[in-house]
C-alpha positions, 0 to 999 in steps of 0.5 A, a space after each residue: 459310126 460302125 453299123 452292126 452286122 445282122 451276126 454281131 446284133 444277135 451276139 449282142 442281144 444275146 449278151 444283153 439278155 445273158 446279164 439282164 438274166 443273171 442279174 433277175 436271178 440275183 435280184 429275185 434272190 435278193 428280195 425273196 430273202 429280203 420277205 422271207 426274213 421281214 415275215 420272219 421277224 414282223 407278224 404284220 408283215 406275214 398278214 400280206 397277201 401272197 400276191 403282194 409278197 410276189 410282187 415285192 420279190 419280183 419288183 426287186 428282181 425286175 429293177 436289178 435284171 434292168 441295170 444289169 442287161 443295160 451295164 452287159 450291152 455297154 460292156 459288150 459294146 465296148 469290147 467289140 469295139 476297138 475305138 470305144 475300148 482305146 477310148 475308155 483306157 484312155 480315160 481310165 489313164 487319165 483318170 488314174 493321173 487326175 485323181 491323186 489330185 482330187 480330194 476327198 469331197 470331190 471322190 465321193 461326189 463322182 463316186 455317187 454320180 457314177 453309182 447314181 441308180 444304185 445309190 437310188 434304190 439303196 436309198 429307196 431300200 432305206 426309207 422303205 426300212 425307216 418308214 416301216 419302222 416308223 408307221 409299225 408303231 401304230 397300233 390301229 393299223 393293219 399289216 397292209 395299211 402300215 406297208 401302203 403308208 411305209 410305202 408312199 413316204 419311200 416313194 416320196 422320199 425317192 422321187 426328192 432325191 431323183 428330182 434333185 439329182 436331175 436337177 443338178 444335172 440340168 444345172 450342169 448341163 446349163 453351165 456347161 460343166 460335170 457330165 456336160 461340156 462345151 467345146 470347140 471342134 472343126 466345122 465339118 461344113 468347111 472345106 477348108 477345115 479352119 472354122 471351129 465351132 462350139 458343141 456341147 458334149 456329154 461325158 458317160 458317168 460310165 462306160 456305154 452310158 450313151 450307147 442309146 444315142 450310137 444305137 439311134 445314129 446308127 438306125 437313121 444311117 440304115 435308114 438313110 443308106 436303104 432311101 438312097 438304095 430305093 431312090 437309086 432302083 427308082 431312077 434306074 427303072 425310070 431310065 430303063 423305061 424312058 429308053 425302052 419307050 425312046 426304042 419302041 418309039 424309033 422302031 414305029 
């Protein structure tokens, strides 16, 4: 586990909130064009109140800014890491063998694994567009009665389809398949290094999806490395003061 120095946690810091910022500037763009066309082109749309057009615009740029840091931090992680980068070529290569014998229901099923986030909001974008559609019918309702219904069906439709994709992950995870995989690996208890055990595996829908868990692993071994410091200054001033005692105890 490589532990990042105080210079290259900075730089990646730095290229994390670098992407996190493009992708709010591309995303409050997104949604400010998104309510300036809706106000255009539905008068109940304009009856919004400010702040609430405000917060459309800045939920869009918020939820993009996110998935932009995150995909800048894997990115960067993975190129200042050799390891990590021979790794993800290895499996591009592997990839690139294997899928001339995929078919086509079995590309789109990993396409949409991989794109699980955006596909998510897109959706959600789609059954805010169909819910409007639907409610804006309605005569009896005000402009902001009509969005909170359009609303509360996207948000109902949106958590369906992310509850059903952690459950099919859950699944896999279950059968130890997809994303999820047991294997046999050595047993690094045995020193003679015959003993396999089995160990469950978690393969990234894309690169750095798991940087979380190395960023934690590397944290605890910090941590273990300044207690093993502390214990070792407590038993060296321990052993000075038992020798210094162990003197003035001779001189008297």
């Amino acid at each position: 586990m490589k532990v990042l120095t105080k210079e290259e946690e900075a730089a990646h810091y730095n290229a994390t909130v670098k992407g996190g910022s493009i992708g709010g500037v591309i995303g409050t763009a997104i949604g400010a064009a998104a309510v300036v066309g809706a106000s255009r082109r539905y008068a109940s749309f304009r009856a919004l109140t400010v702040p609430f057009r405000a917060f459309l615009v800045a939920s869009t740029g918020t939820f993009i800014a996110v998935i932009a840091a995150d995909r800048a931090s894997a990115a960067y992680d993975i190129e200042h890491t050799p390891e990590k980068k021979r790794a993800v070529e290895r499996e591009r290569e592997r990839e690139a063998l294997l899928e001339s014998n995929k078919t086509v229901t079995q590309r789109a099923k990993e396409w949409a694994t991989e794109n699980r986030y955006p596909l998510l909001f897109g959706f959600w974008i789609a059954s805010m567009a169909g819910s409007w559609s639907m409610v804006n019918r309605n005569r009896y309702l005000s402009g902001s009665q009509k969005l909170v219904q359009a609303r509360m069906y996207a948000q109902g439709a949106t958590l369906a389809a992310l509850m059903t994709s952690f459950a099919l992950e859950g699944n896999d995870a279950a059968k130890g398949k997809g994303r999820w995989e047991t294997i046999k690996v050595l047993d690094p208890n045995d020193p003679e290094h015959k003993h396999l055990i089995e160990k469950r595996v978690h393969h990234e829908s894309y690169p750095g999806e798991d940087q979380w868990r190395d960023m934690i692993e590397a944290e605890e071994e910090r941590l273990k490395e300044r207690e093993a410091a502390k214990n070792a200054r407590q038993h060296e001033q321990k052993a000075e003061q038992k020798e210094t005692a162990a003197k003035k105890k001779s001189d008297s």
